[in-house]
mmCIF file of the N, C-alpha and C atoms, coordinates in Angstrom:
data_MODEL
# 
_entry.id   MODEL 
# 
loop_
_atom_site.group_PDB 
_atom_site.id 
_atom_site.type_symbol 
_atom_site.label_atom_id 
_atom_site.label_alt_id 
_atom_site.label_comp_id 
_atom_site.label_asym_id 
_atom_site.label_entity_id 
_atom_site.label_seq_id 
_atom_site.pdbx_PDB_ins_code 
_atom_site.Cartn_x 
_atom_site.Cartn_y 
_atom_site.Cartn_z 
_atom_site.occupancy 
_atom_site.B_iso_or_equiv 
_atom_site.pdbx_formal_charge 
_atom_site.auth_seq_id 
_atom_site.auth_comp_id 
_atom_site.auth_asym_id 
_atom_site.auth_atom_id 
_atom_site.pdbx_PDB_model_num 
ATOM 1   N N  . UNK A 1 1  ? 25.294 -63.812 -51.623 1.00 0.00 ? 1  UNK A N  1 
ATOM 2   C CA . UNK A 1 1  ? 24.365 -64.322 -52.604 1.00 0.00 ? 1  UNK A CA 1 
ATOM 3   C C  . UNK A 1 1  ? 24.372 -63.364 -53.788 1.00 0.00 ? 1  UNK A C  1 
ATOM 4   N N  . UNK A 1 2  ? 25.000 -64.062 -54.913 1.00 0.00 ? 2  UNK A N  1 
ATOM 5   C CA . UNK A 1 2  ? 24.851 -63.377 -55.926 1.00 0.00 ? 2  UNK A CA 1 
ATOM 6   C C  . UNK A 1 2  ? 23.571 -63.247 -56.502 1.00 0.00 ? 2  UNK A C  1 
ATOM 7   N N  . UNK A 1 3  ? 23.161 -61.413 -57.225 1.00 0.00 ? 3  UNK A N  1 
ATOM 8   C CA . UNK A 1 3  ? 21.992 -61.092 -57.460 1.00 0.00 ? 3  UNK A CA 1 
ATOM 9   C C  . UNK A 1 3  ? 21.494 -61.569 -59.256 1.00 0.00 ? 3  UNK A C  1 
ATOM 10  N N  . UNK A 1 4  ? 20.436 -61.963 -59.545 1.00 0.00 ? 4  UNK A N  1 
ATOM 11  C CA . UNK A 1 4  ? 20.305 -62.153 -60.783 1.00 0.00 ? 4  UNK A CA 1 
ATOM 12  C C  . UNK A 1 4  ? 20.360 -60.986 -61.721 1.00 0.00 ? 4  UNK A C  1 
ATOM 13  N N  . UNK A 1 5  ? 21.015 -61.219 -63.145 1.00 0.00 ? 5  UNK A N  1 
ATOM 14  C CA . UNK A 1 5  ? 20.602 -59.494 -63.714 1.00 0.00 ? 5  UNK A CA 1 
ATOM 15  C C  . UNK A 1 5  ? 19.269 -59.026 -63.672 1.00 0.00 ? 5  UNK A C  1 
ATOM 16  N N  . UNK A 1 6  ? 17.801 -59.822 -63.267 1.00 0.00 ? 6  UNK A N  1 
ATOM 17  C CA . UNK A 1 6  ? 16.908 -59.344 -63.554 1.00 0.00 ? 6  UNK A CA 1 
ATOM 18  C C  . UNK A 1 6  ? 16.529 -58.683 -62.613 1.00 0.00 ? 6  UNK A C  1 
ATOM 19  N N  . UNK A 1 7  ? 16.796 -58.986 -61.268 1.00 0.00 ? 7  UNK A N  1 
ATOM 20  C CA . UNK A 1 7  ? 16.800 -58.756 -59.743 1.00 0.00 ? 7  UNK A CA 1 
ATOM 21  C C  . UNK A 1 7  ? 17.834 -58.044 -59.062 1.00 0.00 ? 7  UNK A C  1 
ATOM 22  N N  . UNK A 1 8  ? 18.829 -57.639 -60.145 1.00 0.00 ? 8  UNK A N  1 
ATOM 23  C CA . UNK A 1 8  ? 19.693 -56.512 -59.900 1.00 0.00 ? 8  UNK A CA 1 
ATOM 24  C C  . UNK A 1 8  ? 18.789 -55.114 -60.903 1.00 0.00 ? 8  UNK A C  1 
ATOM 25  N N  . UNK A 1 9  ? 18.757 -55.159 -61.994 1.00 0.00 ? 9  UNK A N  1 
ATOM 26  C CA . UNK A 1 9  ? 18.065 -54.538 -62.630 1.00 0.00 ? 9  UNK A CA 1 
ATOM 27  C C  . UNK A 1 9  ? 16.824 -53.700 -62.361 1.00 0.00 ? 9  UNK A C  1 
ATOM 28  N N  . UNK A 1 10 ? 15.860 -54.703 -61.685 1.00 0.00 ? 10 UNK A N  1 
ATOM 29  C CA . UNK A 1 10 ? 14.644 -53.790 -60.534 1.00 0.00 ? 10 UNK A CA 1 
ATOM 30  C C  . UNK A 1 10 ? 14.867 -53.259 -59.176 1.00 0.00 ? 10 UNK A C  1 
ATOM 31  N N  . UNK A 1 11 ? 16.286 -53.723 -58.730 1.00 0.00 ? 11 UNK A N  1 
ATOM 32  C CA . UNK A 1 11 ? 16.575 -52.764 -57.857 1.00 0.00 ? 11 UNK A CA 1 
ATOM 33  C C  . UNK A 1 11 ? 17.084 -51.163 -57.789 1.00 0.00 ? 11 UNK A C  1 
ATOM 34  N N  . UNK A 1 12 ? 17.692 -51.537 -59.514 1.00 0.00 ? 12 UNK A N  1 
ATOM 35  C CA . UNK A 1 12 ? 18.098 -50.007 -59.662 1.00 0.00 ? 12 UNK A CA 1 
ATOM 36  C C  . UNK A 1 12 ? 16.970 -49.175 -59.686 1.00 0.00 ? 12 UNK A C  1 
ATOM 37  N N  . UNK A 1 13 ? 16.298 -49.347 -60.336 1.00 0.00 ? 13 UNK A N  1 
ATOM 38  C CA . UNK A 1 13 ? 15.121 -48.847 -60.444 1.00 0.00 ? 13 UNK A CA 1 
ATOM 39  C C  . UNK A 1 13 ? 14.093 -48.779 -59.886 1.00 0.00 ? 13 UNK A C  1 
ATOM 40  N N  . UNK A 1 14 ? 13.814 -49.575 -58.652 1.00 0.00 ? 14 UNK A N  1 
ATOM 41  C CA . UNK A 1 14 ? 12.918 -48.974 -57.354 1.00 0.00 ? 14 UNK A CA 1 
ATOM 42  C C  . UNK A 1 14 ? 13.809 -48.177 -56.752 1.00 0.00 ? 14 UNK A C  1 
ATOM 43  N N  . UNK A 1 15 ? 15.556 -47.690 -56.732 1.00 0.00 ? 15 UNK A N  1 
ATOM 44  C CA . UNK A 1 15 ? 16.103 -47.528 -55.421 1.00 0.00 ? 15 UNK A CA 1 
ATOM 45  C C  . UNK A 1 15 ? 15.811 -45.828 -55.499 1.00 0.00 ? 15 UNK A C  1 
ATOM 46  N N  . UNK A 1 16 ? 15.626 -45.092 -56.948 1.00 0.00 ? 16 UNK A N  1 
ATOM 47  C CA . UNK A 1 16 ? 15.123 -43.631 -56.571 1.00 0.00 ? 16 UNK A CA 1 
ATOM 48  C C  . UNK A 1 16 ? 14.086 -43.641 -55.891 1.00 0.00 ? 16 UNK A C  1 
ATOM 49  N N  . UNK A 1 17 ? 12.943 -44.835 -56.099 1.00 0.00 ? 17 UNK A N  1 
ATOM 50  C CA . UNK A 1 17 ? 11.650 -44.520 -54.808 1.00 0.00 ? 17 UNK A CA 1 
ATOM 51  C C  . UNK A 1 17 ? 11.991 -44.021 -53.337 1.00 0.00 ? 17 UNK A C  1 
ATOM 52  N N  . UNK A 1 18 ? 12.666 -45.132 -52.806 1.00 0.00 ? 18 UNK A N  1 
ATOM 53  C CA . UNK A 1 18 ? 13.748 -44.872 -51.411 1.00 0.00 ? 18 UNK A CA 1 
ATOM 54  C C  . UNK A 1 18 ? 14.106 -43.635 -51.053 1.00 0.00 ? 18 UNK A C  1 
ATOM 55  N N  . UNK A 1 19 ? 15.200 -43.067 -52.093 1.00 0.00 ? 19 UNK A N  1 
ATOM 56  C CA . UNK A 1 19 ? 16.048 -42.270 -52.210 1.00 0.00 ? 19 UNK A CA 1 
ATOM 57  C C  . UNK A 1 19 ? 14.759 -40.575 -52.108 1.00 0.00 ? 19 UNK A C  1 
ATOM 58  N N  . UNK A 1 20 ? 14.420 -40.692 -53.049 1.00 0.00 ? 20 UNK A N  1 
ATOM 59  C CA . UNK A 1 20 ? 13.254 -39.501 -52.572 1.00 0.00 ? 20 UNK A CA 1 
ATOM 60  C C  . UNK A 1 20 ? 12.688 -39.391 -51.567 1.00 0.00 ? 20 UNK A C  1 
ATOM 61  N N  . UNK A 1 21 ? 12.140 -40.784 -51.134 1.00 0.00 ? 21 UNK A N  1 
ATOM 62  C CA . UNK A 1 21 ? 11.434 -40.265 -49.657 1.00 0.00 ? 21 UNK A CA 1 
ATOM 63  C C  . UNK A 1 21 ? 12.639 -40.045 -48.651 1.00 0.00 ? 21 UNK A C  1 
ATOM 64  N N  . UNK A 1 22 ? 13.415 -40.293 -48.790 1.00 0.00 ? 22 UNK A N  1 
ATOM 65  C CA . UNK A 1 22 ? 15.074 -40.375 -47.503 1.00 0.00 ? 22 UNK A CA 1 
ATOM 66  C C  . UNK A 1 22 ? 15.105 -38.672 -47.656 1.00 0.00 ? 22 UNK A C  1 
ATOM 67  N N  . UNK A 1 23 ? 15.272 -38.438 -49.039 1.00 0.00 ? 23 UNK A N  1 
ATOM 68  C CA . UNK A 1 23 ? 15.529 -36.780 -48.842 1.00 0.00 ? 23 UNK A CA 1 
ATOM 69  C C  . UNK A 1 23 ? 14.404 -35.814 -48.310 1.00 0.00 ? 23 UNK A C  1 
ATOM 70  N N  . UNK A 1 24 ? 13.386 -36.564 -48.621 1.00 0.00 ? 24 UNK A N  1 
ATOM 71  C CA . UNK A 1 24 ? 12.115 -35.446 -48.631 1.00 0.00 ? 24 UNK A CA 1 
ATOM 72  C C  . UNK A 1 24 ? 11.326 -36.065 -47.004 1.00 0.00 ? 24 UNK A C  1 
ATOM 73  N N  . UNK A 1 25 ? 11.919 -36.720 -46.262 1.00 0.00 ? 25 UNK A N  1 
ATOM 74  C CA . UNK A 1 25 ? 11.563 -37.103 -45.132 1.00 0.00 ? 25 UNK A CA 1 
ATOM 75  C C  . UNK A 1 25 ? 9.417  -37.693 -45.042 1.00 0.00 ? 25 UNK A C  1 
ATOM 76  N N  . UNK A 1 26 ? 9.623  -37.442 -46.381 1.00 0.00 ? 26 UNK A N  1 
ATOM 77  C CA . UNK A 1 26 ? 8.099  -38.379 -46.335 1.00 0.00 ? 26 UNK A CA 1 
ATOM 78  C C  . UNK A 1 26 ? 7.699  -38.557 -48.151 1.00 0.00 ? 26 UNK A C  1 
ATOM 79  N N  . UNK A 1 27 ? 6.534  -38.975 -47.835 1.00 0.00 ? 27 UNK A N  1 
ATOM 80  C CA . UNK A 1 27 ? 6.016  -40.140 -49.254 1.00 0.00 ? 27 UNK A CA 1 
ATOM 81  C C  . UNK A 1 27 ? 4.689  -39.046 -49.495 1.00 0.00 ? 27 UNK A C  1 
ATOM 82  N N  . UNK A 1 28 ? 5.187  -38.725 -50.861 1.00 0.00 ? 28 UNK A N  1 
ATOM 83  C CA . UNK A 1 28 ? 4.856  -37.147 -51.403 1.00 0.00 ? 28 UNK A CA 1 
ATOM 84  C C  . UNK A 1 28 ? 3.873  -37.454 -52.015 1.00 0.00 ? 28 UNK A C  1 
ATOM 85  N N  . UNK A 1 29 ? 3.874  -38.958 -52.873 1.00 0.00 ? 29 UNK A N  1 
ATOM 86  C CA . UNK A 1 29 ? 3.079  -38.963 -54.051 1.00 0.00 ? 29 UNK A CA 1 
ATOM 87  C C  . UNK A 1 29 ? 3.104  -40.503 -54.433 1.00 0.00 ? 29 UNK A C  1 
ATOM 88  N N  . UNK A 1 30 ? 1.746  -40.710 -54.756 1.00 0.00 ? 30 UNK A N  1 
ATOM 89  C CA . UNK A 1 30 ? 1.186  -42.616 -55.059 1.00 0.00 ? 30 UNK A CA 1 
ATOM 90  C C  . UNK A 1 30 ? 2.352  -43.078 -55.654 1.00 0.00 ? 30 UNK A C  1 
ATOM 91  N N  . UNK A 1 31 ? 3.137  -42.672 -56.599 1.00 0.00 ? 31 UNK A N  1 
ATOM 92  C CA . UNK A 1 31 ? 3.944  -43.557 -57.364 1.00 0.00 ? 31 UNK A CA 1 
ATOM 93  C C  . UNK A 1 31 ? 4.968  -43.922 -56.447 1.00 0.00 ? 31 UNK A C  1 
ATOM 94  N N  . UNK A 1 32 ? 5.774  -42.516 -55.359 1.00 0.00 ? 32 UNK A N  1 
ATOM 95  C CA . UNK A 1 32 ? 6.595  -43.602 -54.376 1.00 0.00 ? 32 UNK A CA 1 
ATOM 96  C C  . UNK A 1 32 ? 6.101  -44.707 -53.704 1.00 0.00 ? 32 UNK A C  1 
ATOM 97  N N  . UNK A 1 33 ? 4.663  -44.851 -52.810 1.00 0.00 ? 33 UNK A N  1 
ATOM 98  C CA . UNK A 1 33 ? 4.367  -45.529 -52.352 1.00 0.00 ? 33 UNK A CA 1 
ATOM 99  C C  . UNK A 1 33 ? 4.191  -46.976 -52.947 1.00 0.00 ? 33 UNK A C  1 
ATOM 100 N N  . UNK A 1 34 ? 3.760  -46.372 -54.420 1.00 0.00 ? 34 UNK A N  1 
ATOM 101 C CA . UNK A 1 34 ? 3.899  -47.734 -55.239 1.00 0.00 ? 34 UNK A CA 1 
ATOM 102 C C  . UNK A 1 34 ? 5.321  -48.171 -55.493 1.00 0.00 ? 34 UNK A C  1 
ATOM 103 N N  . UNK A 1 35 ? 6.026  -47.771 -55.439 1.00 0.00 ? 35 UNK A N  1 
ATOM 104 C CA . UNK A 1 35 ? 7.990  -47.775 -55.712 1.00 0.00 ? 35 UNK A CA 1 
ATOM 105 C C  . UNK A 1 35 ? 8.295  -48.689 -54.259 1.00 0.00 ? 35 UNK A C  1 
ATOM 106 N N  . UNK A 1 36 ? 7.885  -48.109 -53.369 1.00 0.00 ? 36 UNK A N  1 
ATOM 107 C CA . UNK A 1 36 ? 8.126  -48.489 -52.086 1.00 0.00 ? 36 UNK A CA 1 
ATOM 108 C C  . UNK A 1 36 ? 7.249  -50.008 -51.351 1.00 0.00 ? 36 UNK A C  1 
ATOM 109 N N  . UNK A 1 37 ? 6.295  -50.246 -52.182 1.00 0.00 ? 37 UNK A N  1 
ATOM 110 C CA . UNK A 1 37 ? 5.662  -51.256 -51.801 1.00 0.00 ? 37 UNK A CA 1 
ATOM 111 C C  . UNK A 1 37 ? 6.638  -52.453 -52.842 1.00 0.00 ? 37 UNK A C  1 
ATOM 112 N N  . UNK A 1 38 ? 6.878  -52.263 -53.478 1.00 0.00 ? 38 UNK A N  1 
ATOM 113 C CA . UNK A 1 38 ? 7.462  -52.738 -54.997 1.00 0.00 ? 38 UNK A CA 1 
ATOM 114 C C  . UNK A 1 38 ? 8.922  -53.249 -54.188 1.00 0.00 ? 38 UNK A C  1 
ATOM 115 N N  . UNK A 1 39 ? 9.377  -52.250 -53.684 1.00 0.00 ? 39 UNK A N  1 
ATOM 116 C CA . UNK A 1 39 ? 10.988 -52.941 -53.186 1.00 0.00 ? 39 UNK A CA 1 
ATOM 117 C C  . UNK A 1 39 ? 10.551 -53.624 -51.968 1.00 0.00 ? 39 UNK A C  1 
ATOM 118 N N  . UNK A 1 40 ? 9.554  -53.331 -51.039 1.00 0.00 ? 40 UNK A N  1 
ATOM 119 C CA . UNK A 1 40 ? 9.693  -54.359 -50.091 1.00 0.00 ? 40 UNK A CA 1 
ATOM 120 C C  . UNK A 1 40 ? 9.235  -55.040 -50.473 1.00 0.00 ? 40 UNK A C  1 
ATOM 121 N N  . UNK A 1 41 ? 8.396  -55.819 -51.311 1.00 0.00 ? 41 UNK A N  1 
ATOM 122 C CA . UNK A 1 41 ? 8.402  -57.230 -51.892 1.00 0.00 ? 41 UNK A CA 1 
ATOM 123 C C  . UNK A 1 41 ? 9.306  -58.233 -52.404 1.00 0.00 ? 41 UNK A C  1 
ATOM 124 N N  . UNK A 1 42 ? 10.129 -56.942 -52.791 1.00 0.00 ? 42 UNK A N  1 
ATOM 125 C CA . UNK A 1 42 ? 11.581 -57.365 -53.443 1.00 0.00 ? 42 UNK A CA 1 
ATOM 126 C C  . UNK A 1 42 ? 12.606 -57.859 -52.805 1.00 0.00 ? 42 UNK A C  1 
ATOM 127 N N  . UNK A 1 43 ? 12.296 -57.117 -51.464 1.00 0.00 ? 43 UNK A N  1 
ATOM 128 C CA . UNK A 1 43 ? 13.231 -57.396 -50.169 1.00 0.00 ? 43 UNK A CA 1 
ATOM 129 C C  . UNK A 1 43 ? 13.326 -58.822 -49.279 1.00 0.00 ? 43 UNK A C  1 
ATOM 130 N N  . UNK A 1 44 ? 11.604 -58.941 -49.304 1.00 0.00 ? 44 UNK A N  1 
ATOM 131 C CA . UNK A 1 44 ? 11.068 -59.828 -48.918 1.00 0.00 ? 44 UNK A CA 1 
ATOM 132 C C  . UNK A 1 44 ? 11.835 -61.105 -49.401 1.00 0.00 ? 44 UNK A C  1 
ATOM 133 N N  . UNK A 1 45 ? 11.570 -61.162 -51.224 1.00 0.00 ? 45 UNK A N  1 
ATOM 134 C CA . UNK A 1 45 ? 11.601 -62.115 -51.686 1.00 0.00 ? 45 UNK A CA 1 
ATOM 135 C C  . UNK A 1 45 ? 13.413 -62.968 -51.079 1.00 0.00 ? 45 UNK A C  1 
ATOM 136 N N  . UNK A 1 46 ? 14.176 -61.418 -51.737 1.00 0.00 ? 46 UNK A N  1 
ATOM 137 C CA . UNK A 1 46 ? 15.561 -61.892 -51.023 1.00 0.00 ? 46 UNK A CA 1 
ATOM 138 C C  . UNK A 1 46 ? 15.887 -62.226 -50.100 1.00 0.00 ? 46 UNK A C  1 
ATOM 139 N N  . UNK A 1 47 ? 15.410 -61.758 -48.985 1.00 0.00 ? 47 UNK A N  1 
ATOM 140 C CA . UNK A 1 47 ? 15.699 -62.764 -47.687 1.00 0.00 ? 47 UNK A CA 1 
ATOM 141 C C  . UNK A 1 47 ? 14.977 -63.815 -47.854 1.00 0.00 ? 47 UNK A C  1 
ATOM 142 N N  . UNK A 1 48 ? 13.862 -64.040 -48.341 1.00 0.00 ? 48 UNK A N  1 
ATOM 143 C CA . UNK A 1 48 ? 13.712 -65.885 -47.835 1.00 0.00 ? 48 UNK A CA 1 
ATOM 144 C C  . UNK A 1 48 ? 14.602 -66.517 -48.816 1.00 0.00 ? 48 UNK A C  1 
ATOM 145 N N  . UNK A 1 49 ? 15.185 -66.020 -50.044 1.00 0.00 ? 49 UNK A N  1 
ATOM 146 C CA . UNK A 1 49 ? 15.630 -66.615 -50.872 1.00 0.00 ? 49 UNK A CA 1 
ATOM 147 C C  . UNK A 1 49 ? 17.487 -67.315 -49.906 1.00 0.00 ? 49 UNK A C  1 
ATOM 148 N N  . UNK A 1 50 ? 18.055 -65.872 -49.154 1.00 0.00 ? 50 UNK A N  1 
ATOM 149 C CA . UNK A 1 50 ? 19.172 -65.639 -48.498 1.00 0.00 ? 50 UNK A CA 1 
ATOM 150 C C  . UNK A 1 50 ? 18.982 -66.565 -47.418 1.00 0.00 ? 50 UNK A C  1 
ATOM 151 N N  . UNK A 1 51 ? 17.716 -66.937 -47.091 1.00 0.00 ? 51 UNK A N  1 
ATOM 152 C CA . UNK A 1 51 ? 17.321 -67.123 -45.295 1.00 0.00 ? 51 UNK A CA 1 
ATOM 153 C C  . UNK A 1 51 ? 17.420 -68.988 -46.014 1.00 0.00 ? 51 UNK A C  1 
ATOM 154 N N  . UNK A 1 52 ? 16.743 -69.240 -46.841 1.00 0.00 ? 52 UNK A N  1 
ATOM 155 C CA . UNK A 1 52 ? 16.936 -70.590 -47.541 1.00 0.00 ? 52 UNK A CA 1 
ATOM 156 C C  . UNK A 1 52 ? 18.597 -71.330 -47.633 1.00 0.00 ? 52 UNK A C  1 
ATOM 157 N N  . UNK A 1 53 ? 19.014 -70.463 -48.288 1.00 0.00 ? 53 UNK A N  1 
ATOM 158 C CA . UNK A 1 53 ? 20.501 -70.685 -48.365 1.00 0.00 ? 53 UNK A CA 1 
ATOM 159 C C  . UNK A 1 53 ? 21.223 -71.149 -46.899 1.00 0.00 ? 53 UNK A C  1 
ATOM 160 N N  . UNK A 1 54 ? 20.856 -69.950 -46.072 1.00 0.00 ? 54 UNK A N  1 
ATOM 161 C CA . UNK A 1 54 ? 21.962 -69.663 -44.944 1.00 0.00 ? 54 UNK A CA 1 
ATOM 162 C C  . UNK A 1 54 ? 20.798 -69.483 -43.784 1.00 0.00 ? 54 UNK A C  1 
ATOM 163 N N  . UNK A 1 55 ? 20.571 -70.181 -43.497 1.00 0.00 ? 55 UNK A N  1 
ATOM 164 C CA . UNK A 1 55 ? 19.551 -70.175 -42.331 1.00 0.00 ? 55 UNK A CA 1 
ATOM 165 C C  . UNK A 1 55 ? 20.344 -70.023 -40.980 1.00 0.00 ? 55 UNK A C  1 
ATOM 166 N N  . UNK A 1 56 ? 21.494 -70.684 -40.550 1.00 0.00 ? 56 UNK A N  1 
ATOM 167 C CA . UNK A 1 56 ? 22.422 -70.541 -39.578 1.00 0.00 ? 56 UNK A CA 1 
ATOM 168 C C  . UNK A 1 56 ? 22.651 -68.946 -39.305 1.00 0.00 ? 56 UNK A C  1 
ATOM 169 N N  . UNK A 1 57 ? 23.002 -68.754 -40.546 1.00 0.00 ? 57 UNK A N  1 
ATOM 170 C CA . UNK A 1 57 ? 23.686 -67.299 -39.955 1.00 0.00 ? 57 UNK A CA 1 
ATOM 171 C C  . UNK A 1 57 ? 22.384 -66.510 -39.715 1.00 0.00 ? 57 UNK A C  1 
ATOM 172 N N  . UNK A 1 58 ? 21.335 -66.462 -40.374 1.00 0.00 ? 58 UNK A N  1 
ATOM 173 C CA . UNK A 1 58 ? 20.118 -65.850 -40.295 1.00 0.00 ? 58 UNK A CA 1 
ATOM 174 C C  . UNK A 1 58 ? 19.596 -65.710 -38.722 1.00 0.00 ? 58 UNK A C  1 
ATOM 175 N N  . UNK A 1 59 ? 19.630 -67.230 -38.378 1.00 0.00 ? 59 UNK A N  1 
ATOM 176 C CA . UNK A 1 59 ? 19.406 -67.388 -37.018 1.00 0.00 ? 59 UNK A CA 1 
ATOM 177 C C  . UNK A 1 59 ? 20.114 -66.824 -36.138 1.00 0.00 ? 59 UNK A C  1 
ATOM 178 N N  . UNK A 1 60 ? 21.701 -66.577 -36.522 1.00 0.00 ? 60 UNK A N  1 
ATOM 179 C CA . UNK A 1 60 ? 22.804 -65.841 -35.706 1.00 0.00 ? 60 UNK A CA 1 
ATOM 180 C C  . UNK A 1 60 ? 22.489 -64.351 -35.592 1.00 0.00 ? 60 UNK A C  1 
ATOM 181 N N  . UNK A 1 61 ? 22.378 -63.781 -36.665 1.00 0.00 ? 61 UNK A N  1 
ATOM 182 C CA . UNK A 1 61 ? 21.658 -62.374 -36.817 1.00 0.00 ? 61 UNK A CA 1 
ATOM 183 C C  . UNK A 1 61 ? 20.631 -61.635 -36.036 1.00 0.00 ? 61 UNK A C  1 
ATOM 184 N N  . UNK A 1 62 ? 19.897 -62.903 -35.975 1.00 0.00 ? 62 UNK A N  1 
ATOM 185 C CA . UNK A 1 62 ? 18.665 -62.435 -34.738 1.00 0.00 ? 62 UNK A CA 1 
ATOM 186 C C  . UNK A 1 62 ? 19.080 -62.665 -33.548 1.00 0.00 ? 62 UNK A C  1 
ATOM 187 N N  . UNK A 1 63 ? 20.042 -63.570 -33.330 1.00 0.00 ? 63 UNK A N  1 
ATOM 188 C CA . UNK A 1 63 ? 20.232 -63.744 -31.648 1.00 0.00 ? 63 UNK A CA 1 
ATOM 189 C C  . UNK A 1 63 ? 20.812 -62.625 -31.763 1.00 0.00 ? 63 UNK A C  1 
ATOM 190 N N  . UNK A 1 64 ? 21.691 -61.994 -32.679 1.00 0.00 ? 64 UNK A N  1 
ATOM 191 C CA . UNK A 1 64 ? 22.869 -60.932 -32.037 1.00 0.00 ? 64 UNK A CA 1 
ATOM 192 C C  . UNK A 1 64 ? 21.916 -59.745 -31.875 1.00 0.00 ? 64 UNK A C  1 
ATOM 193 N N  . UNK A 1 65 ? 20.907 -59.575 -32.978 1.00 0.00 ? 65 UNK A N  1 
ATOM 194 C CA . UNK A 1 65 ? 19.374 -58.707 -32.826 1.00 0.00 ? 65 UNK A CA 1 
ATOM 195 C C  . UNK A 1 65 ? 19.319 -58.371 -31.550 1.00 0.00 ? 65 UNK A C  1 
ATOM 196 N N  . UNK A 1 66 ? 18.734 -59.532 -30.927 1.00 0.00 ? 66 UNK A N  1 
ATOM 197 C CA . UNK A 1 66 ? 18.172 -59.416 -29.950 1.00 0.00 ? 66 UNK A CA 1 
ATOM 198 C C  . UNK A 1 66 ? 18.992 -59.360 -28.779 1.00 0.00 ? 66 UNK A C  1 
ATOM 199 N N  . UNK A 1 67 ? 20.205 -59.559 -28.868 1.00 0.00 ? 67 UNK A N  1 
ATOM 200 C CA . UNK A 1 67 ? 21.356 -58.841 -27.911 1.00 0.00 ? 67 UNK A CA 1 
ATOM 201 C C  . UNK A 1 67 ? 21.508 -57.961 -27.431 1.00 0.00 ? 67 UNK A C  1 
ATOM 202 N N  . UNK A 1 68 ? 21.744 -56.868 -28.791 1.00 0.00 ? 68 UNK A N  1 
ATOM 203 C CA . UNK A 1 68 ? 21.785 -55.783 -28.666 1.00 0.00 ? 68 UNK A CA 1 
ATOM 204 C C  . UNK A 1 68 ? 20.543 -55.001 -28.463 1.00 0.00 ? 68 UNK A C  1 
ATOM 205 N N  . UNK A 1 69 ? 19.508 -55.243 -28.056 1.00 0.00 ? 69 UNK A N  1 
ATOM 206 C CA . UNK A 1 69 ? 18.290 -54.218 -27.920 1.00 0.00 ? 69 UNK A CA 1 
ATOM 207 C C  . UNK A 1 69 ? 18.124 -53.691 -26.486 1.00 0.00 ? 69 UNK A C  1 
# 
């Protein structure tokens, strides 16, 4: 699924939120958390958008999920 430029664009730019807490092994300060609430919405949105499209494989994903656990 190709990304829109606008929805490629806010990903660059939440992905230092991520990226700081990955290095610093925790969430230092309100603005990551706000960075971090910000991309999982974002995340959100893309999978139902992905899960709409391709629901089959979506469904395949979780059986294999739940395979492997």
């Amino acid at each position: 699924m190709k990304l829109d430029t606008t929805t490629f664009v806010l990903l660059r730019r939440l992905a230092p939120a991520l990226d700081d807490v990955l290095n610093a092994g925790e969430v230092e300060h309100a603005d990551q958390a706000m960075g971090l609430a910000s991309l999982g919405q974002l995340c959100a949105q893309l999978f139902d958008a992905y899960h709409c499209r391709h629901p089959d494989d979506i469904a395949q994903a979780r059986l294999d999920a739940l395979e492997s656990q």
